[in-house]
BALOBA-1460 file (C-alpha; in Angstrom, 3 decimals):
// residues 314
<rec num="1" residu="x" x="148.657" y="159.672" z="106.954"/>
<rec num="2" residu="x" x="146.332" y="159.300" z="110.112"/>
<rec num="3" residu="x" x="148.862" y="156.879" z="111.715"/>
<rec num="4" residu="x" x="151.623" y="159.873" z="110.898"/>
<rec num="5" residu="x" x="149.751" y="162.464" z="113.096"/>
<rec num="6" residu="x" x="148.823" y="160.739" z="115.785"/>
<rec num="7" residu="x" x="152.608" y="159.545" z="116.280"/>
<rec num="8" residu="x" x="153.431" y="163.467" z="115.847"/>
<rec num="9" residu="x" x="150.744" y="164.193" z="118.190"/>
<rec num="10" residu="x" x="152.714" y="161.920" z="120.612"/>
<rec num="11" residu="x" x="155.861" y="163.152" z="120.450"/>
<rec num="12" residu="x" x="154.846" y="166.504" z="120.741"/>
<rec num="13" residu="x" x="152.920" y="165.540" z="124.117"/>
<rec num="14" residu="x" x="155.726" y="163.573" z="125.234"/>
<rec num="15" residu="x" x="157.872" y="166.888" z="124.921"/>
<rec num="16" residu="x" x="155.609" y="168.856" z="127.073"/>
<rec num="17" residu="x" x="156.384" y="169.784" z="129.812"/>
<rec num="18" residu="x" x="152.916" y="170.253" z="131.348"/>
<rec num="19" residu="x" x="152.254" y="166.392" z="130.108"/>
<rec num="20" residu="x" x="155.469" y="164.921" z="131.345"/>
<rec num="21" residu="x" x="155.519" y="162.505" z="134.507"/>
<rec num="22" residu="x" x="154.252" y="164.495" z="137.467"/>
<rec num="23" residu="x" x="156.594" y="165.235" z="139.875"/>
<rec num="24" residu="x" x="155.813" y="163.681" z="143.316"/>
<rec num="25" residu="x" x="156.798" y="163.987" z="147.221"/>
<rec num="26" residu="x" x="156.407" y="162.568" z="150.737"/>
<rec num="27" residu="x" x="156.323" y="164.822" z="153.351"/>
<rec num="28" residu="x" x="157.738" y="163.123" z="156.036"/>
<rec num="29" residu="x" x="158.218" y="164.936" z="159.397"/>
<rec num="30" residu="x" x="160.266" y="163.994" z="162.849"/>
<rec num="31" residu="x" x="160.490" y="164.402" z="166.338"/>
<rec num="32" residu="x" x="157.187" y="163.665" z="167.339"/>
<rec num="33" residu="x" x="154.928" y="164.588" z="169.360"/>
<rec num="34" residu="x" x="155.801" y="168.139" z="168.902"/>
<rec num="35" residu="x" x="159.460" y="169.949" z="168.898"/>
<rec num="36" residu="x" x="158.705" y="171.649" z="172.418"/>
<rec num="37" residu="x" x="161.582" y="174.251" z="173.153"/>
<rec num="38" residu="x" x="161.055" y="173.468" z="176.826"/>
<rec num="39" residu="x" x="157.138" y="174.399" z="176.802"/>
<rec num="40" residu="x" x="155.201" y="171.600" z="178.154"/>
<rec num="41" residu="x" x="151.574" y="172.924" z="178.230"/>
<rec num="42" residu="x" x="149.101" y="171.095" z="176.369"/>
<rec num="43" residu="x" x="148.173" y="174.591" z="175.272"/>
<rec num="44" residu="x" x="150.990" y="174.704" z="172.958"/>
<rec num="45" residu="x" x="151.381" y="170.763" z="171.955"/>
<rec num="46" residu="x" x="147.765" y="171.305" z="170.992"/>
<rec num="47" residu="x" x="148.581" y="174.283" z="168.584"/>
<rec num="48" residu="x" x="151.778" y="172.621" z="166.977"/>
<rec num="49" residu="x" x="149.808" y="169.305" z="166.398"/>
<rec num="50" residu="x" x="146.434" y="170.910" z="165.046"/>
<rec num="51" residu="x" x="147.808" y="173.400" z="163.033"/>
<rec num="52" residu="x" x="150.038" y="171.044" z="160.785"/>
<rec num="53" residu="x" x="147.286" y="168.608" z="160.698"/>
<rec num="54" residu="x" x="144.654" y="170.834" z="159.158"/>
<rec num="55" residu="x" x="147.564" y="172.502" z="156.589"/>
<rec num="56" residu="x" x="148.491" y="168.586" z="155.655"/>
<rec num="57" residu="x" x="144.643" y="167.834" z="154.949"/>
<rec num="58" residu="x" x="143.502" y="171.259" z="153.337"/>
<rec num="59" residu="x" x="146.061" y="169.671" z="151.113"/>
<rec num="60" residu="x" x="145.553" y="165.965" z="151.152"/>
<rec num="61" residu="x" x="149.364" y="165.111" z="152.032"/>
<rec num="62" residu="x" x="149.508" y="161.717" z="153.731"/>
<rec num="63" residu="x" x="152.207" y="162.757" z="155.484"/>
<rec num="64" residu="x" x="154.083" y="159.883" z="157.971"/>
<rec num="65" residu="x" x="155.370" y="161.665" z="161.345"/>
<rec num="66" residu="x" x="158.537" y="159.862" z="163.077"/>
<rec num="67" residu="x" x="157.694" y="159.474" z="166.847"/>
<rec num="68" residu="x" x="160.278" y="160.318" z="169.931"/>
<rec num="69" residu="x" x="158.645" y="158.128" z="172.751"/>
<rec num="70" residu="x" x="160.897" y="159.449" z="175.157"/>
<rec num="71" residu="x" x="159.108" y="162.523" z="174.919"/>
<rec num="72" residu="x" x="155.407" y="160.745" z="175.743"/>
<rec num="73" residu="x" x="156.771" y="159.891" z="179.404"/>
<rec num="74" residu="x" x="156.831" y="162.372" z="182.984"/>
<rec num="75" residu="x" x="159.479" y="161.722" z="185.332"/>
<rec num="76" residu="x" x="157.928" y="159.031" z="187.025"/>
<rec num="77" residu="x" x="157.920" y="157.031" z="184.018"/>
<rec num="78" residu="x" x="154.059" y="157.312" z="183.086"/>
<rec num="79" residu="x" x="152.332" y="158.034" z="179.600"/>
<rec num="80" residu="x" x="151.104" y="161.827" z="179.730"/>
<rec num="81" residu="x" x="147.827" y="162.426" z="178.680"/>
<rec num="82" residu="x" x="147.913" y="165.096" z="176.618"/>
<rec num="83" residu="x" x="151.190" y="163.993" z="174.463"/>
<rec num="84" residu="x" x="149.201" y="160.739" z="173.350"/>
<rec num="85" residu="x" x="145.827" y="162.432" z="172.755"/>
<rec num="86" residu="x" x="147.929" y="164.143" z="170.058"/>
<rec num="87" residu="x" x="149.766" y="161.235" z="169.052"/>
<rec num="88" residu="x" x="146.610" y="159.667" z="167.928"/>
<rec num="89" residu="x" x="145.637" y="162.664" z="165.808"/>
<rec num="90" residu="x" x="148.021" y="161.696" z="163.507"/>
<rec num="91" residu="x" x="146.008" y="158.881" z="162.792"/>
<rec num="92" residu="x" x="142.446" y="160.237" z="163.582"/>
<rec num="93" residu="x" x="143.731" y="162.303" z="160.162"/>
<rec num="94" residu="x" x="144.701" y="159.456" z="157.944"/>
<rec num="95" residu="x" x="148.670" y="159.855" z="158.497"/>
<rec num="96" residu="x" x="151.160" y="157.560" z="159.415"/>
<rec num="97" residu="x" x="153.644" y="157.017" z="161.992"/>
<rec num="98" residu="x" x="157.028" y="155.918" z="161.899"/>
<rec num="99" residu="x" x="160.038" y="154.964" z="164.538"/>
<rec num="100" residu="x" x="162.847" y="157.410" z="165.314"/>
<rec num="101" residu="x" x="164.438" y="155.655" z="168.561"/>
<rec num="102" residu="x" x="163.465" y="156.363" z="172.275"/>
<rec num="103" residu="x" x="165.407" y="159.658" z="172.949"/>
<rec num="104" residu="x" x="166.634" y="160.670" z="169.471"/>
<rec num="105" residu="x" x="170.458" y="159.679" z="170.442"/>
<rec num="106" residu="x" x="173.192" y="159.931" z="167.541"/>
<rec num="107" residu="x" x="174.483" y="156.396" z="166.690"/>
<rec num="108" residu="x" x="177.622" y="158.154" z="165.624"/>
<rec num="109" residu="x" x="177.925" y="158.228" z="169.447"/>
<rec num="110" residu="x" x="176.526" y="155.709" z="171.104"/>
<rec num="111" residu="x" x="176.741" y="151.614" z="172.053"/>
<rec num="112" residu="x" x="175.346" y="149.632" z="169.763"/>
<rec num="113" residu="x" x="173.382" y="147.267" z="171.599"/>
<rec num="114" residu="x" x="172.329" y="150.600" z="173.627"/>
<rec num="115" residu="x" x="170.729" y="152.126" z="170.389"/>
<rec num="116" residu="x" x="169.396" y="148.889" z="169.332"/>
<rec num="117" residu="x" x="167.598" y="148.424" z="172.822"/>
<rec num="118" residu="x" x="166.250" y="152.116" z="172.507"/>
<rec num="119" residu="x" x="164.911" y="151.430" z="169.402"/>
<rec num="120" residu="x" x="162.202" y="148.587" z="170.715"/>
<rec num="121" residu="x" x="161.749" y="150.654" z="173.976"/>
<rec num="122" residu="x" x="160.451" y="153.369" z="171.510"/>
<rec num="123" residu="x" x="157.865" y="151.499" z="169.622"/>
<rec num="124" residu="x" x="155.460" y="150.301" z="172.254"/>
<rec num="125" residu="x" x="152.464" y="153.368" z="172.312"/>
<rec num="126" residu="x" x="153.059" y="154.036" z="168.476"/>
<rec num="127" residu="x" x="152.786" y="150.343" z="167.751"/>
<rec num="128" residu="x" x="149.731" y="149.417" z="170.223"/>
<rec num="129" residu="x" x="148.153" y="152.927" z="168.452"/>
<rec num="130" residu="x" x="148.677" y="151.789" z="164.655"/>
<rec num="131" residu="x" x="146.844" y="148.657" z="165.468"/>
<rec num="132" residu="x" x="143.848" y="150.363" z="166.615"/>
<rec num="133" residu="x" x="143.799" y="152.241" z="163.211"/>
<rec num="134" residu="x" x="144.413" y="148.649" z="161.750"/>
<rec num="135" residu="x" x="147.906" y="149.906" z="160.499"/>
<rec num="136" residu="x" x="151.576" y="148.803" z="161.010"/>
<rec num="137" residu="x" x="154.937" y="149.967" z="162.021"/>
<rec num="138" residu="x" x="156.843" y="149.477" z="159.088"/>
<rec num="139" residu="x" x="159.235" y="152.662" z="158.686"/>
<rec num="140" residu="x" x="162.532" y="153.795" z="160.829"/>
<rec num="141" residu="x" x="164.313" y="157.083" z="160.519"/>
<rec num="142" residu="x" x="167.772" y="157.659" z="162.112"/>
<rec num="143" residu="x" x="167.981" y="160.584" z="164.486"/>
<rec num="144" residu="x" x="170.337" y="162.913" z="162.359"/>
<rec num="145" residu="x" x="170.232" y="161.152" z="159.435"/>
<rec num="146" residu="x" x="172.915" y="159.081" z="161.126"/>
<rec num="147" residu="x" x="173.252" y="155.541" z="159.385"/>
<rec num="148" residu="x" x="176.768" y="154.384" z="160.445"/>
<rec num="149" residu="x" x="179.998" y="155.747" z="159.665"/>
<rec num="150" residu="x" x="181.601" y="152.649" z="158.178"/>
<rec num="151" residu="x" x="179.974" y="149.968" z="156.394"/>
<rec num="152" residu="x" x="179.832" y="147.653" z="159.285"/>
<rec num="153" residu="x" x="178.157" y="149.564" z="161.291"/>
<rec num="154" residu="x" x="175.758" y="151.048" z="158.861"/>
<rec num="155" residu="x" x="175.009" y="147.270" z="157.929"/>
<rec num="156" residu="x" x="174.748" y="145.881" z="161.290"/>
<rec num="157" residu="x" x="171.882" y="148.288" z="162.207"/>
<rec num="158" residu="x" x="170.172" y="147.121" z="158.673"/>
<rec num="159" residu="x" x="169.983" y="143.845" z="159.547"/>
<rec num="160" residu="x" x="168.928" y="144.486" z="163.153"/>
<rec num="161" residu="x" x="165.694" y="146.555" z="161.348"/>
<rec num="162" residu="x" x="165.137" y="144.122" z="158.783"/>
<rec num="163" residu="x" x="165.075" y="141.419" z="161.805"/>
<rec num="164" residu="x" x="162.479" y="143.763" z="163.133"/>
<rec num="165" residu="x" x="160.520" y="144.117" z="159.825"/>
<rec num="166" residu="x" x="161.681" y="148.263" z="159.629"/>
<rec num="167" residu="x" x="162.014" y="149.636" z="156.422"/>
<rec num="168" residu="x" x="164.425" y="152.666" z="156.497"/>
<rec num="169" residu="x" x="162.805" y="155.494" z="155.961"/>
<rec num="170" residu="x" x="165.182" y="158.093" z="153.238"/>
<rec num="171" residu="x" x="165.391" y="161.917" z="153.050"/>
<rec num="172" residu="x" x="166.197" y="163.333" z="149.527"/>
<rec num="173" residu="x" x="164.881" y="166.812" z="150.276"/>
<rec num="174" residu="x" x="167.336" y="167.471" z="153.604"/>
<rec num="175" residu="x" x="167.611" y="171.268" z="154.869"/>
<rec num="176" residu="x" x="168.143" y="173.251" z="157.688"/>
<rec num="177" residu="x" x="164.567" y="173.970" z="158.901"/>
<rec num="178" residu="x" x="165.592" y="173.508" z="162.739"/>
<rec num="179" residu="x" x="167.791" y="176.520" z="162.340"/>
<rec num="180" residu="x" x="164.567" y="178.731" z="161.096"/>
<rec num="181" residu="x" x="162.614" y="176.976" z="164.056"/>
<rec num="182" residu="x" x="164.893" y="177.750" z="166.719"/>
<rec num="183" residu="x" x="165.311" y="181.323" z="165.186"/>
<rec num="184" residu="x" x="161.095" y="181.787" z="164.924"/>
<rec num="185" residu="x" x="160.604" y="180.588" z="168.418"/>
<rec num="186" residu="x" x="163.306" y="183.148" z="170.236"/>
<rec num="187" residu="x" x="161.450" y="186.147" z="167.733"/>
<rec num="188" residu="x" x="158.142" y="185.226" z="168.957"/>
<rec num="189" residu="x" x="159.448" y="185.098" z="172.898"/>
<rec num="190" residu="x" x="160.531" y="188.269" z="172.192"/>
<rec num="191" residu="x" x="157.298" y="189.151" z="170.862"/>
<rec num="192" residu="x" x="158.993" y="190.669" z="167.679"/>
<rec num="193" residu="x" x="156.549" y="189.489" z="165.011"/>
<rec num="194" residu="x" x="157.854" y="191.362" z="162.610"/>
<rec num="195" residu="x" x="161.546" y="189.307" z="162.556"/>
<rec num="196" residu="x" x="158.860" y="186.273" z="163.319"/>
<rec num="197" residu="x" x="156.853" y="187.248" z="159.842"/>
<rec num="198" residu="x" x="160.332" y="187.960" z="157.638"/>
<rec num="199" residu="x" x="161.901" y="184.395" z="158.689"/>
<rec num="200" residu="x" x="159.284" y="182.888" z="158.215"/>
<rec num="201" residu="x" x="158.829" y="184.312" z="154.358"/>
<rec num="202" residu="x" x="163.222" y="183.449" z="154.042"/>
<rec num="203" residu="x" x="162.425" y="179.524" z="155.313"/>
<rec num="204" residu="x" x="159.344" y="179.067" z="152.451"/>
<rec num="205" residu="x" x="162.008" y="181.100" z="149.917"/>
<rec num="206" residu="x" x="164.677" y="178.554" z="151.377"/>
<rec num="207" residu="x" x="162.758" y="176.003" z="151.179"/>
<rec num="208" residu="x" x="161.777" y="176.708" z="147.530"/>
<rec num="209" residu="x" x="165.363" y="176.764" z="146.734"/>
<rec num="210" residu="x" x="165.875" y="173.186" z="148.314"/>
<rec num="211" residu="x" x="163.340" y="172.079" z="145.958"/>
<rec num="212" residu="x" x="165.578" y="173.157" z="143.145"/>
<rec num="213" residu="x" x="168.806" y="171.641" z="143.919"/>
<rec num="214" residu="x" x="167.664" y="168.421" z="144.331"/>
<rec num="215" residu="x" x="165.760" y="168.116" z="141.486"/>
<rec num="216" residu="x" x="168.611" y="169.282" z="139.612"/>
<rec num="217" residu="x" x="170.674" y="166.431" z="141.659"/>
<rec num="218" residu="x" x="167.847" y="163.691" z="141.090"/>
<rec num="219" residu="x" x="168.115" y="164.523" z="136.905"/>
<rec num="220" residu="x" x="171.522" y="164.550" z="137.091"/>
<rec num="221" residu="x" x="171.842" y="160.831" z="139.153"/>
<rec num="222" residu="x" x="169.002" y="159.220" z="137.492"/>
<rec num="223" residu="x" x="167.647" y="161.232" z="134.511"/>
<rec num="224" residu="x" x="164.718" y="161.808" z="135.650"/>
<rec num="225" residu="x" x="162.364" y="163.334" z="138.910"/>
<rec num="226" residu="x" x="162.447" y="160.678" z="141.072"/>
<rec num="227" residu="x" x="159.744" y="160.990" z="143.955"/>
<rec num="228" residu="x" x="161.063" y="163.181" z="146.232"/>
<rec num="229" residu="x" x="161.037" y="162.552" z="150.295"/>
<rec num="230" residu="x" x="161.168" y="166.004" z="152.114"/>
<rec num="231" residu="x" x="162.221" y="166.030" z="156.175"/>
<rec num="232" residu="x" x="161.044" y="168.820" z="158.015"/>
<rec num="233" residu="x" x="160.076" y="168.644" z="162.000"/>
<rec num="234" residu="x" x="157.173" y="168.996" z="164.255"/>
<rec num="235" residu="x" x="157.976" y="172.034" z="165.311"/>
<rec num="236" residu="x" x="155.864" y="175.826" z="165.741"/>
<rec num="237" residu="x" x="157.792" y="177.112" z="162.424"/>
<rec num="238" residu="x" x="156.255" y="174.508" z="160.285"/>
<rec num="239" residu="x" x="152.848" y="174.590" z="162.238"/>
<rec num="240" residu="x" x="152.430" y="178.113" z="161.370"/>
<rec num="241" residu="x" x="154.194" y="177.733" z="157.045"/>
<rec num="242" residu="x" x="152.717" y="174.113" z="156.435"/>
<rec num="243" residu="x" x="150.367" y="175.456" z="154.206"/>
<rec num="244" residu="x" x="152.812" y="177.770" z="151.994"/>
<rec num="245" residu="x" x="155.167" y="175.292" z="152.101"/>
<rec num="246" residu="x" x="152.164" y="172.708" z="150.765"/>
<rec num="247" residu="x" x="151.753" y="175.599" z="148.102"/>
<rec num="248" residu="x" x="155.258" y="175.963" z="146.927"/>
<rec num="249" residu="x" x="155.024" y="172.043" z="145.847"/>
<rec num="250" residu="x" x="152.180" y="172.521" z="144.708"/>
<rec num="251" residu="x" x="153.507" y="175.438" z="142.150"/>
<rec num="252" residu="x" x="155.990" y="173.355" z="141.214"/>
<rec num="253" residu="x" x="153.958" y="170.877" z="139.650"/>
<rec num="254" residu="x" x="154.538" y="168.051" z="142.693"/>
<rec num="255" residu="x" x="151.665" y="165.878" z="143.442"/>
<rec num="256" residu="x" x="151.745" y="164.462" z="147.313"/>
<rec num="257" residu="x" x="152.455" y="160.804" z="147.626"/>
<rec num="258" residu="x" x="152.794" y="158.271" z="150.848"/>
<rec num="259" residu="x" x="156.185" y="157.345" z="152.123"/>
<rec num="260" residu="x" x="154.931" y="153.488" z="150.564"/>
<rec num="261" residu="x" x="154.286" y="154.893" z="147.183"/>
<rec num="262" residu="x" x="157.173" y="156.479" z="147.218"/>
<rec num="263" residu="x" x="159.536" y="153.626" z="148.362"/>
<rec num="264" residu="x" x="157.698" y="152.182" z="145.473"/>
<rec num="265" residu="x" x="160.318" y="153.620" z="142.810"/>
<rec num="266" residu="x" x="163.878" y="151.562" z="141.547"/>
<rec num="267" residu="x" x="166.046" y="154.845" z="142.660"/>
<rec num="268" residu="x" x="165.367" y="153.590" z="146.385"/>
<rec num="269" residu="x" x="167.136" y="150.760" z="145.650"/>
<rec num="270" residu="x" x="170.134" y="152.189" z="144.553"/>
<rec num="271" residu="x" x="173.307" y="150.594" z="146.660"/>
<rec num="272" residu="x" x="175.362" y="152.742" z="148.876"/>
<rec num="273" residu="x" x="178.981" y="152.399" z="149.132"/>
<rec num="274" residu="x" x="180.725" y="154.878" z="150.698"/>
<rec num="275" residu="x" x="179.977" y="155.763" z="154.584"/>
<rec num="276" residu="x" x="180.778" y="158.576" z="157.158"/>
<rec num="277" residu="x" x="179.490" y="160.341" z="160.031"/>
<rec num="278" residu="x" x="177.257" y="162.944" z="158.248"/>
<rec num="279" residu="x" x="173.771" y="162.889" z="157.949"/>
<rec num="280" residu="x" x="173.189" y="163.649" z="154.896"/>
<rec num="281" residu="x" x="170.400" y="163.239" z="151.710"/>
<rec num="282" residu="x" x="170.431" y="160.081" z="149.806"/>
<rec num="283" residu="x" x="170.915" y="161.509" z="146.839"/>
<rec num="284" residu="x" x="173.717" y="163.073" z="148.025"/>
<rec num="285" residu="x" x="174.516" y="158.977" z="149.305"/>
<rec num="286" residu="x" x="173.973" y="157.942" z="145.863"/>
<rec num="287" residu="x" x="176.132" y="160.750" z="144.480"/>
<rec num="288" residu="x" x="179.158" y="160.103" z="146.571"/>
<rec num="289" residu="x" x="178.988" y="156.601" z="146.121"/>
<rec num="290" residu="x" x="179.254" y="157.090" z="142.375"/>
<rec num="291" residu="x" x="182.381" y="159.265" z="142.781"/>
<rec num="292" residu="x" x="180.887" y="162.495" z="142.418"/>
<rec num="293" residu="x" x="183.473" y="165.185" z="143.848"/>
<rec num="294" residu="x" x="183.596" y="169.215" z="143.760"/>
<rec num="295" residu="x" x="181.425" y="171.060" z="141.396"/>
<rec num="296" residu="x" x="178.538" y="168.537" z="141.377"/>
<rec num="297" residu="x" x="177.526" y="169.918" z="144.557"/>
<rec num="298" residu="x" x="177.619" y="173.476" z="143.827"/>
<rec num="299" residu="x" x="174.590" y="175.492" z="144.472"/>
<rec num="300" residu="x" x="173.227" y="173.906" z="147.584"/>
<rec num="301" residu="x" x="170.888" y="176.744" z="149.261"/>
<rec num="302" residu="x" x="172.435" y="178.036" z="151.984"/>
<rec num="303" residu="x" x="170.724" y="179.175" z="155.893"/>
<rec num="304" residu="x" x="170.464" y="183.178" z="155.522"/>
<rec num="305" residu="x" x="173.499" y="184.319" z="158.232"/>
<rec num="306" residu="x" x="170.913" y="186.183" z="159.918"/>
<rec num="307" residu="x" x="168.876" y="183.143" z="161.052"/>
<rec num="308" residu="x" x="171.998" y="180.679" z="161.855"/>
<rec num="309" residu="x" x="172.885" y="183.710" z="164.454"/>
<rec num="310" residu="x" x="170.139" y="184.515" z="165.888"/>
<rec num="311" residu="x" x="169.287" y="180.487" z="166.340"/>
<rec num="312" residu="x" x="172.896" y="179.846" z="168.225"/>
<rec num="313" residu="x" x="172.014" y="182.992" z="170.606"/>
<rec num="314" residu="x" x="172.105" y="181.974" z="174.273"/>
């Protein structure tokens, strides 16, 4: 009779949803140092860098942030200062750093040998930084989520990273947050917080939203939550909402994870078979590649209208 209840017991916490696997997430975010819009001040790099650095540890999100060298060097071809200082942060606060090429150019368009070149040019002050935090360069993420339009291509560049003991670095959480960025920054120029404050509270809805569809996309691929990897950028948007957008996960029942735990789980090594210019989410990778078509992609969130114009204003 005992042995009866406690396998009832079981199944009836196995059923529950509050004791089911907990959901789980990298934040990974690119285009370090800082998304700049032009504004070079350390005034401003400071703000960007400190202010999603505190919001990732009130949190404790190991978060890995995918560096843009290209953007660490003044026109005479020397390291600036500031753009290092807060580099290093990253790593003064227990994150980790990843590659994302020399000047963030789309291999869609570009010579191959070019990109691979641009590549190693835009690991030397990340790499020579991780060592004095006794830590490695192990992760690469392509600039637009660009991987190679055929399957040649795609595996050429995988075999130059594995030469160069990269790991690709996946996005299953992709979304439009550059659109909200661009859209925040040209409210707050024109000092019109109000626009500012109600874009800002649509991107965290968005976002919430994103969270949604691709957990609906993850059960329906692999039956289960598979640790999710979310992109976002290092821009003044996500400075200002890391901490509700920390919150929303957090809501959701998602516990924070590294990019290595996460690359930890089978569903990253699910093959890819079909190839095109998009950047796209794997699981939308996976998806195609098992013949999904039409309705399985229904209900994507979309960018409010209202931000998408105000972002493309001149």
């Amino acid at each position: 009779m005992q042995t009866l209840k406690t396998l009832l017991s079981l199944l009836i916490l196995s059923t529950n949803p509050l004791f089911a696997q907990q959901k789980q997430v990298c934040f990974s975010i690119d285009d370090l140092p800082v998304v700049n819009y032009g504004i070079n001040t350390p005034e401003f790099h400071n703000q960007i860098t400190d202010k999603l650095l505190s919001g990732l540890k009130k949190y404790d999100i190991q978060a890995i942030g995918f560096v843009n060298e290209g953007k660490m060097y003044d026109a005479k071809g020397k390291v600036i200062a500031f753009k290092k200082a807060n580099l290093e942060k990253w790593l003064k606060y227990g994150m980790d750093l990843g590659n994302h090429t020399l000047f963030h150019k789309d291999f869609n368009n570009v010579d191959f040998s070019d990109y691979m070149a641009k590549i190693l040019k835009g690991e030397k002050i990340t790499k020579a930084l991780l060592r004095k935090y006794n830590k490695e360069m192990k992760y690469f993420r392509h600039p637009f989520l660009h991987v190679g339009a055929t399957k040649n291509r795609a595996d050429s560049l995988e075999n130059f990273l594995k030469k160069h003991n990269y790991i690709t670095a996946p996005v299953t959480i992709d979304n439009e947050d550059y659109l909200f960025a661009n859209a925040y920054q040209k409210a707050l120029i024109k000092k019109d917080t109000v626009l500012a404050q109600t874009i800002g509270k649509d991107y965290i809805s968005y976002m919430e939203q994103k969270i949604f569809y691709y957990e609906k996309m993850s059960h329906a691929l692999f039956g289960r939550q598979i640790p999710q990897i979310l992109l976002i950028h290092a821009n003044l948007l996500n400075a200002d909402y890391i901490q509700a957008l920390a919150e929303i996960y957090t809501k959701n029942g998602y516990k924070f994870t590294s990019m290595d735990q996460t690359m930890a789980d089978e569903a990253y090594k699910t093959p890819i078979t079909k190839f095109g210019r998009c950047g796209i989410s794997w699981l939308d990778r996976w998806a195609i590649s098992q013949g999904k078509t039409g309705d399985f992609f229904k209900g994507d969130p979309e960018t409010p209208k209202y931000v998408t114009d105000i972002s493309n204003q001149r």
